[in-house]
C-alpha positions in Angstrom: 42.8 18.5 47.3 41.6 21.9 45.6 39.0 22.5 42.8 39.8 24.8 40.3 37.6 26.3 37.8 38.9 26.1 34.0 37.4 27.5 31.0 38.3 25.7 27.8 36.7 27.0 24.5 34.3 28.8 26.4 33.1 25.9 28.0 33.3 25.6 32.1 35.6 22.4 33.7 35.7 21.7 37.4 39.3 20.0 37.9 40.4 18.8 41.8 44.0 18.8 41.9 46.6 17.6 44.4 47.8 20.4 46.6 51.2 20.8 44.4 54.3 23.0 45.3 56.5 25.1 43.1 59.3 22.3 43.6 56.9 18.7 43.2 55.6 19.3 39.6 56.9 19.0 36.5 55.5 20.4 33.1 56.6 18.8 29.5 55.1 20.2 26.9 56.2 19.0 23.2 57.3 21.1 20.3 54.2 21.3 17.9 54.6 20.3 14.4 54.8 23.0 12.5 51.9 22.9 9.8 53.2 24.2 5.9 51.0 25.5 3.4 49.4 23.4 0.4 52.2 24.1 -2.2 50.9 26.1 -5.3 49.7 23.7 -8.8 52.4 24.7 -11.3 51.1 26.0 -14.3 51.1 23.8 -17.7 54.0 25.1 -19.9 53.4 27.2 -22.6 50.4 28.9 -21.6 49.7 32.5 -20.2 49.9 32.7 -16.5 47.3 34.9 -14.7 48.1 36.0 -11.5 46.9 37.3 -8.7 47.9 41.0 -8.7 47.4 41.4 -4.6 47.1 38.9 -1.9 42.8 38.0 -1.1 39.9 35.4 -1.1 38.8 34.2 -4.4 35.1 34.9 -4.1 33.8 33.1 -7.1 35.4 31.8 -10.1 33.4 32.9 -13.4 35.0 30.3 -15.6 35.9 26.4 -16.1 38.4 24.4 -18.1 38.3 24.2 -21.8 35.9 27.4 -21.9 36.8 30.3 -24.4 37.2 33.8 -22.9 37.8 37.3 -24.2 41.0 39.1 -23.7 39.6 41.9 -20.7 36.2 39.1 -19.6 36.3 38.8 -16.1 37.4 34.9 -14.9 37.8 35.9 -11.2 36.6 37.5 -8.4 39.0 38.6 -5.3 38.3 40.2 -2.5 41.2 42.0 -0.5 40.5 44.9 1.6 36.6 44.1 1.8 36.4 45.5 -1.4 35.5 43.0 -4.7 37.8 43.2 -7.5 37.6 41.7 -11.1 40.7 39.3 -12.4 40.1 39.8 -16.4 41.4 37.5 -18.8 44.9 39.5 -20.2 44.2 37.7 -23.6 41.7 35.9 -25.1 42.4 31.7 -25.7 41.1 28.6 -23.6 40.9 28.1 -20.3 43.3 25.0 -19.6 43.5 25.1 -15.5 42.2 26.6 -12.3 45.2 26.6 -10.2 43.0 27.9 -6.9 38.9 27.0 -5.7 36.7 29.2 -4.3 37.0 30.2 -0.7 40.9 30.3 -1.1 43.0 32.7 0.4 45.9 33.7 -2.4 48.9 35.7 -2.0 50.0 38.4 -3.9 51.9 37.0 -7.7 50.4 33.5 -7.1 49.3 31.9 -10.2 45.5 31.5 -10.1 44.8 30.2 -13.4 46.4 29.0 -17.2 45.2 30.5 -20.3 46.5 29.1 -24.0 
C-alpha cells in the first residue's frame, strides 16, 4: 500500500492506494455533457429592438415594463472593457420587455430589451 497526498479545490486528501502497475489499471472516464447557453427571449413583434452594441455585463437596468422613456434616456448600463457604458433608449415609447437581468453577461447584437 502507498499514501499519496492529493489536493482537490485547495483542500488536502490523504489517499492509500494499492501498489498498481502500468498494465493492472484501468481508467474510464465519461464524455461530459456538454452544457448550452440559456437561449435568448424573443422580442414581441412590432416593437423596436434595442441591442446590445458590444458583448458585456449589464450592470444595472434603469427601467421596468410599461414605463415611458425618452428617445436618448439611458435604460441600461453595460460594462465591457471595465469601463461603464450607457444603452439610451433610440426612441421614445413604452417599455414592453426586459429580455436580460442584471448581472448578465450579453454578447455583442443580442436583444436586451423591447420598446413600442
Amino acid at each position: 500500500m502507498k499514501i499519496y497526498r492529493v489536493k482537490v479545490n485547495g483542500q488536502v486528501y490523504e489517499v492509500e492506494l494499492e501498489s498498481v502497475t502500468e498494465t493492472e489499471g484501468t481508467v474510464k472516464a465519461e464524455k461530459a455533457e456538454e452544457k448550452k447557453p440559456a437561449p435568448t427571449p424573443e422580442p414581441t413583434a412590432g416593437a423596436q429592438v434595442l441591442r446590445a452594441p458590444m458583448q458585456g455585463t449589464i450592470l444595472e437596468i434603469k427601467v421596468a415594463p410599461g414605463q415611458r422613456v425618452n428617445r436618448g434616456e439611458t435604460v441600461i448600463v453595460l460594462e465591457a472593457m471595465k469601463l461603464e457604458n450607457n444603452i439610451v433608449a433610440p426612441a421614445s415609447g413604452v417599455i414592453k420587455e426586459i429580455l436580460v437581468a442584471k448581472g448578465q453577461t450579453v454578447a455583442n447584437q443580442q436583444p436586451l430589451l423591447t420598446i413600442a
